[in-house]
C-alpha positions, 0 to 999 in steps of 0.5 A: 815201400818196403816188402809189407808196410808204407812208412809216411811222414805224418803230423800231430796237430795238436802238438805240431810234432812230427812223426814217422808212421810205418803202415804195415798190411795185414792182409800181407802179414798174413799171407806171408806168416810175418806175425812174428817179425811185426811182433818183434819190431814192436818190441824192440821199438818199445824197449830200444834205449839207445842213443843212436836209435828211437824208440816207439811213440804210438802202436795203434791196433789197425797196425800202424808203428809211429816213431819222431821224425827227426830233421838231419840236425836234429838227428845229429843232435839226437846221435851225439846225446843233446836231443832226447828220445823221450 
């Protein structure tokens, strides 16, 4: 656990994907005024068009980030440009 969030390996039935789920505390963002630090990783996870990164999936309103889950192979295939993040 980070200094404000919990990131969980979830799964999307329907799809039977995988996805990394960042669970972020209001409560805590609130006390430690990190609006601005939540707002800004939403951004840059939302325009990231890198090949050694990946972007944003899901943002819910209850705080939560998702992004794929990728396996070590898949990581490395996603770095050396084969695996798409879209």
């Amino acid at each position: 656990m980070g200094s404000f969030a919990t990131v969980l390996l979830v799964q999307y039935l329907p799809e039977n994907k995988l996805y990394a789920m960042k669970v972020i505390s209001k409560e805590i963002i609130l006390q430690k005024r990190l609006m601005s630090s939540v707002y800004s990783e939403y951004h840059i996870l939302q325009q990231v068009d890198n090949r050694f990164l990946m972007g944003l999936e899901f943002a819910f309103q209850t705080v939560l980030l998702s992004a794929p889950f990728l396996t070590p192979e898949q990581f490395s295939r996603f770095r050396s440009g084969v695996l798409s993040s879209r």
